[in-house]
N, C-alpha and C positions, 0 to 999 in steps of 0.2 A: 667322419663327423660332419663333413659338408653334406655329405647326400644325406643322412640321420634332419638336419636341419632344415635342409630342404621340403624332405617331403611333413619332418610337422610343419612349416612355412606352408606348404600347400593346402596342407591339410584342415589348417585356423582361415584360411581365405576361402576353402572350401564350404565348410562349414559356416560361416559368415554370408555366403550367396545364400544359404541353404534357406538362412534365418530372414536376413535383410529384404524386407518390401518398401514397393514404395511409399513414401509420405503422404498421406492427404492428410487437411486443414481444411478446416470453415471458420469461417466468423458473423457474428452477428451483435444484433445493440437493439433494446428495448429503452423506450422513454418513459420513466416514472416521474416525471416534472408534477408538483401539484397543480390543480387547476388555479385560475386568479381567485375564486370564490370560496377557494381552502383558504387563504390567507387569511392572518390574523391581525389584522392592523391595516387600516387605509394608509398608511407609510409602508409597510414592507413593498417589498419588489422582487421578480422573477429576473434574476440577471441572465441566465444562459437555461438551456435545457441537463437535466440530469439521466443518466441512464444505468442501465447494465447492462455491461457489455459482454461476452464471451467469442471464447477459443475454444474450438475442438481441433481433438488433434489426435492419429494412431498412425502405429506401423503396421496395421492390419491385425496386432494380435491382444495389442492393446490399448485401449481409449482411456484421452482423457480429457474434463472436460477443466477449462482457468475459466473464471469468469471473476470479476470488476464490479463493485457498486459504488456508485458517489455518494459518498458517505459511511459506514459501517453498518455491519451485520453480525452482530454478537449472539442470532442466535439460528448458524448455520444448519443443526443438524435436521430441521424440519424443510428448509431448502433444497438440501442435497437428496432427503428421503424422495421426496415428489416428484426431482428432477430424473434423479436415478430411475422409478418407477417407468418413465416415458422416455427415457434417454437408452435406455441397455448399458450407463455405464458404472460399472461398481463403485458405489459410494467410496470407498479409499483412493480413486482417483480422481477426486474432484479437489480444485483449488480454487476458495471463494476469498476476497481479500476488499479487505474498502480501502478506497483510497483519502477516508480517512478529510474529508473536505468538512469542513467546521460547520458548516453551512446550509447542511444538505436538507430541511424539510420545514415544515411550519412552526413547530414546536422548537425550534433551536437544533445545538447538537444532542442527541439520546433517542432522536426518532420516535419521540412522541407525537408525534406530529403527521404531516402527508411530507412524503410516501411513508408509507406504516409497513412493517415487517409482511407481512401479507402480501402489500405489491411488492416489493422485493423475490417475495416466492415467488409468486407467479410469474415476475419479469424473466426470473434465475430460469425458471423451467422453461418458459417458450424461449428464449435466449439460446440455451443449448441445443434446443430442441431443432432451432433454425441454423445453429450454427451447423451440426452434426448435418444434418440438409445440404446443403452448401457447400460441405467438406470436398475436396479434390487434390488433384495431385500438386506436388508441391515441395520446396526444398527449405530448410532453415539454415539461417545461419544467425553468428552471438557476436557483438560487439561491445564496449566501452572506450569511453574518455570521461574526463574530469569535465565539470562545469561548477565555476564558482558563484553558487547562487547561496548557498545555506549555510549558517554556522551554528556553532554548539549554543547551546540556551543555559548552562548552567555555571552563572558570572556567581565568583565571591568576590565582592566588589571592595574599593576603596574605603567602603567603611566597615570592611570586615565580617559583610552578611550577603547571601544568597539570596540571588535576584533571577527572575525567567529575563535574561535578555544577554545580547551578545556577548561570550567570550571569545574572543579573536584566536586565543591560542589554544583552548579547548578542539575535543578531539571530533571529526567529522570524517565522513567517508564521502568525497565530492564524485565520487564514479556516478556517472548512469550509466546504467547499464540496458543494453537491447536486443531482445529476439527478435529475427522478422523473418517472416514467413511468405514463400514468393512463389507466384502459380509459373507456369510452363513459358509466359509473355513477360515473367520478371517484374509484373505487378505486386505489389505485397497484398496477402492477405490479410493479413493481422502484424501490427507491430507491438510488443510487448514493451513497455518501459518501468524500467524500474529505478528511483531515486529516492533519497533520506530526506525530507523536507514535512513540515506540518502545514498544509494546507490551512491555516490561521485566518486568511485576510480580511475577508467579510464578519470573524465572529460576535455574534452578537450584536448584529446591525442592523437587521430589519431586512438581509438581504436573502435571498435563495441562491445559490452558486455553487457550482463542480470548483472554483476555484482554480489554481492554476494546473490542477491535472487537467480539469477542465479544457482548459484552453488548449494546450497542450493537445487534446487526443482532438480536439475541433478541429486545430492547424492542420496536423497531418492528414486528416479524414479529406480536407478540402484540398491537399495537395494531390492529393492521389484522387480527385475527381471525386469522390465518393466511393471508388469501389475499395477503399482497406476498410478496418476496423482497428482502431489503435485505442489500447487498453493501460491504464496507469496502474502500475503497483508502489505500497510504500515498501523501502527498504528500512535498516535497523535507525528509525527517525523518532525515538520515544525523547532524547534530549536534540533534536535537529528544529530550527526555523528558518525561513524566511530573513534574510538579513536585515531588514526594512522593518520586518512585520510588526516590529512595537517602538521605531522609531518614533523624535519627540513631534516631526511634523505632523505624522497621525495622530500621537496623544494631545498634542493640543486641541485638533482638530476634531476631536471625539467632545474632548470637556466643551467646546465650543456647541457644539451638538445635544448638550443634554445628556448625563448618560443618568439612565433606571434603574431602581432595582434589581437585583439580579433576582430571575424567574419572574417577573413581569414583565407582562405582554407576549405570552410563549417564550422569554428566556430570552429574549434579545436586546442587553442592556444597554444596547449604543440607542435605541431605538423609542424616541418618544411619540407615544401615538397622536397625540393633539401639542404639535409645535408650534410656536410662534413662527412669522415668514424671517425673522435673523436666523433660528434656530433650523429649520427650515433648508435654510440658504447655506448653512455652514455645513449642515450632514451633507447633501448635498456634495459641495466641494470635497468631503472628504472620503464620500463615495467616488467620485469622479479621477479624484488621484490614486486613487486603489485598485482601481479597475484599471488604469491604465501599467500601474507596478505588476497587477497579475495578468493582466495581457503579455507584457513583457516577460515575466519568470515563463507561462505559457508556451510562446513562439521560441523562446531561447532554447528552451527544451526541445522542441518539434523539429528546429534547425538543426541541435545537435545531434538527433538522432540519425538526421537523414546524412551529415555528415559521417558519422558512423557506418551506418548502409554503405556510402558510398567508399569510403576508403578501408575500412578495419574489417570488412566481412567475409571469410567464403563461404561457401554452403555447402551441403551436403541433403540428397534427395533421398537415403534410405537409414536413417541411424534407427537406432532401436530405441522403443522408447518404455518405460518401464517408472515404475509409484509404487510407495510405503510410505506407512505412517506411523507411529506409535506416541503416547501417551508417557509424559514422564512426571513424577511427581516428586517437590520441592516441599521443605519443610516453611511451614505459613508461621502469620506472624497478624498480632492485630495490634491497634495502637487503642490503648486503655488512658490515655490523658485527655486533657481539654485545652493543651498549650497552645493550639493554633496551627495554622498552614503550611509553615514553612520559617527557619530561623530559629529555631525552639529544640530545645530538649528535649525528645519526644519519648515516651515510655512503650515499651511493647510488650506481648506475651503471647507466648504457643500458641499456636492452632493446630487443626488438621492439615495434612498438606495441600499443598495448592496444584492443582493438574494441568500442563500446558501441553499441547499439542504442538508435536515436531513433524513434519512431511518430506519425502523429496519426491520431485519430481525429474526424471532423468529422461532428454532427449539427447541422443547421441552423445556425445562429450562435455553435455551441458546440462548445469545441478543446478536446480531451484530448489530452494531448501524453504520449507515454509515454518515459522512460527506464531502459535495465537495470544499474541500478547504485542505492546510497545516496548520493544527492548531496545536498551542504550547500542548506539552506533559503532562502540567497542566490541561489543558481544557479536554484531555483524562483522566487525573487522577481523574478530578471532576465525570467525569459521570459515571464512574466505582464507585467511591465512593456512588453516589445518588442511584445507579441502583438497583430495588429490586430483581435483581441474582446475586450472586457472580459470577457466571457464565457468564461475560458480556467480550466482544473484541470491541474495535474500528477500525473502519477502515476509513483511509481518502483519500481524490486524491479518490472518489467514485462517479460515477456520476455528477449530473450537479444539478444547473450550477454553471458555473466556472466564475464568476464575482470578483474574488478577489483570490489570491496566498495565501499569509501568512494570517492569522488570530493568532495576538499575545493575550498571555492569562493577566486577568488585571494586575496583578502583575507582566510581563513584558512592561507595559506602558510605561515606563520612558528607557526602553532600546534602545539606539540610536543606534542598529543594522542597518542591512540593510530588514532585514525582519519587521521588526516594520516602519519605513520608510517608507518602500514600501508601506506597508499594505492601502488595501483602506476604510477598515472598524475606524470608531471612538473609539475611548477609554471606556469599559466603557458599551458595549450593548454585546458586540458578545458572548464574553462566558457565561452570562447569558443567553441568546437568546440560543446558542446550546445547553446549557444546559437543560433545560427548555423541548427546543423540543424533543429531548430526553426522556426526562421523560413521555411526553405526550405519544411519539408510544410504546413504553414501553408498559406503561399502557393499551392501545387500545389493542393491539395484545396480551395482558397478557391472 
């Protein structure tokens, strides 16, 4: 029985040389920042540059390409068509994901505005195009810890009604989680992060901002000299915020400021185009304090990471690396009243079903599992819980398609949020259904 054991032992290690190449990685980063002259309002402001950023990455048999935009991209499949074309790499292994920054263009959030879907293509393709360029040899390894920077956003409050703001005891996934990618000198190429947080801070301010991924992927780029590229993904962050992000210091500080209509002046309601110098003076300071709260989540983040790197990592220079994706569909649901937002009664009725797309991407012992929707942080916690690596990251706002926003988990059913509300999906299928799927590309790509 020992020699029997033996030689299959030899024989799965054999076969493993046979397969196992080495790693190469590239990365790269395109600037889509609007110019000053896109701007809509002699108030707005360019606080940081925005980009998209990419990861290439193969074990020689298969490529793949991750790429990052500040802000979203709802409508990937003409990105990946173009990129794929000039890249050689098959559209089902591309991971395109926003990080989802409130912030991100002249028109508000929806991308109405500069940068428009078009630079985002074009960024996406030269992006890979240079990553894939730049690719070399190279080893990964996966880290986490906790950082308490976010909590859950869905309070039923002291007067018995559903508010967007913090529940302390609400459920949250505080992991970041980190890929990093490190050439032959143990410089990183590319660091991947991934945390549950809504990029919030500027909305609707007049402002232009990557926001604290922003900052975040800035820290680490100037740690490492310039030569990494560090890429923010959201995890399951459809009920996650900013703990701060709608405290009363900023609400005062907004009503001090004037706040607009909503959808006047490109959709930035914090944002009056012809201020008085109080009013002026007041946005101002409450700009000032914001930037300095997202500097902060920012750097916290970029520190934590590199703590990670340094203590929780090993590597490995030849895993194999291997993508699937498939399409699952949920029974939809529309809301037929006029009760309002959120706090109400709401009515619904059938639809067609609603399609979201599941992915994984698998590097050596390590699953990224992709979904195109904002799903509650439960549904993230499920599939990390099911998944046979501890070694697993979610990432959502990935890919397409985007037939539905929120996606609430079942044991937020009953929460008369606005994100449950909204939601087009039934009570009852969806986080089973991702879950599930899940588990199946898992399995496949194991």
């Amino acid at each position: 029985m020992k020699k029997i054991f033996a030689l299959l032992t030899v024989l799965a290690l054999a076969a493993f040389s046979a397969n196992a190449q080495q790693l190469m990685a590239g990365a790269a980063k395109v600037d889509v920042t609007p110019a000053e002259s896109d701007l809509k309002n002699p108030t707005d402001i360019i606080r940081g540059r925005l980009y998209v950023r990419a990861l290439y990455v193969t074990d020689g048999k298969t490529p793949v390409a991750i790429c990052t935009v500040d802000g979203d991209l709802r409508e990937t499949d003409e990105a990946i068509r173009r990129s794929s074309a000039t890249s050689g790499i098959p559209a089902t292994n591309y991971v395109i994901s926003g990080t989802h920054t409130h912030s991100p263009s002249t028109g508000g959030l929806g991308n109405n505005g500069k940068p428009s879907y078009e630079d985002y293509y074009v960024a996406i393709e030269k992006a890979v195009r240079e990553a894939k360029a730049a690719a070399r040899p190279a080893k990964v390894g996966y880290g986490k810890r906790p950082i308490d920077l976010s909590v859950n956003r869905d309070l039923f409050n002291e007067n018995l009604q559903w508010s967007q703001s913090p529940d302390w005891n609400g459920v949250s996934d505080k992991d970041l989680s980190v890929l990093a990618f490190l050439d032959s000198d143990n410089v990183p190429i590319a660091i991947y992060l991934n945390y549950a947080m809504h990029p919030v801070n500027f909305y609707m301010s007049g402002v232009i901002s990557a926001d604290f991924p922003g900052d975040a992927c800035d820290f680490l780029e100037k740690a490492y000299g310039e030569k990494t590229i560090a890429l923010f993904s959201q995890n399951a962050s459809g009920d996650q915020n900013p703990k701060l992000a709608y405290s009363d210091v900023f609400r005062e500080g907004q009503l001090k400021a004037v706040r607009t209509p909503r959808g006047a002046m490109g959709g930035n309601r914090n944002n009056n185009a012809n201020p008085t110098p109080e009013q002026q003076k007041a946005r101002q300071a409450v700009l000032d304090l914001k930037n300095e709260y997202v500097h902060m989540l920012g750097t916290s983040i970029g520190f934590k990471a590199m703590e990670i790197m340094l203590y929780d990592m090993t590597f490995e220079n030849a895993p194999v690396v291997r993508a699937a994706e498939k399409v699952i569909s949920i029974p939809g649901r529309r809301r037929v009243d006029n009760n309002g937002r959120e706090n109400v009664e709401a009515e619904f009725e059938p639809t067609d079903d609603v399609h979201v797309g599941v992915g994984v991407v698998r590097i050596g012992d390590i699953n990224m599992v992709t979904v195109s929707a904002e799903i509650y942080a439960e549904i993230g916690l499920h599939i990390k819980r099911a998944s046979p690596s501890s070694k697993t990251m979610v990432v959502s706002i990935a890919d397409g398609p985007f037939e539905t926003g929120y996606i609430y988990s079942d044991n937020a059913t009953y929460h008369k949020t606005f994100q449950v509300l909204g939601s087009r999906v039934q009570p009852g299928y969806a986080e089973k259904g991702i879950v599930n799927a899940a588990l199946e590309l898992m399995n496949e790509v194991k």
